[in-house]
C-alpha positions in Angstrom: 114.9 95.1 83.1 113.6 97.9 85.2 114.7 97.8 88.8 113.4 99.5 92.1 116.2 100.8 94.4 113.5 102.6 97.3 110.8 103.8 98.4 111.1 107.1 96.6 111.2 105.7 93.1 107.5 104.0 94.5 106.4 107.2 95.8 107.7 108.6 92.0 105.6 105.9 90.3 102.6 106.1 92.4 102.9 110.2 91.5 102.7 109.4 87.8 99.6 107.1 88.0 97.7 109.6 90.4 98.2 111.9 87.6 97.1 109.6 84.6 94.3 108.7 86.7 93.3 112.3 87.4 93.3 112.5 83.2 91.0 109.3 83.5 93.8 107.3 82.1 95.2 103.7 83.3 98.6 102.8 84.1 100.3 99.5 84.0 103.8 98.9 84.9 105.4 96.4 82.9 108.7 94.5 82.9 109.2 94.9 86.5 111.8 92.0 88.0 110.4 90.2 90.8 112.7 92.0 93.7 111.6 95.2 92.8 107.3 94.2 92.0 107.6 92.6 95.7 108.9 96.4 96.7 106.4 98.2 94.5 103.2 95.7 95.7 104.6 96.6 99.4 104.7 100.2 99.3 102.4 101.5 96.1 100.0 103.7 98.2 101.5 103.7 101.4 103.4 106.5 101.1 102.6 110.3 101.7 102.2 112.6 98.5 101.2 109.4 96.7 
């Protein structure tokens, strides 16, 4: 199961649906445990460059 250590691997994630989305395209993360969604739902678009 895929984990979330910091803000940076947010920040990373956030960069990879901002460009998917640019292309029109929709991204789901999936598999998430429930440390790192609470971490991802916290900080997804609240970082700069993201």
């Amino acid at each position: 199961m895929p984990h979330i250590w910091d803000a940076s691997s947010v920040a990373a994630l956030d960069a990879i649906g901002t460009k998917y989305a640019q292309r029109g395209k929709t991204v789901e993360i999936v598999g998430l445990n429930e440390p790192s969604a609470r971490i991802h739902t916290t900080l997804s678009g609240e970082l700069t460059g993201s």
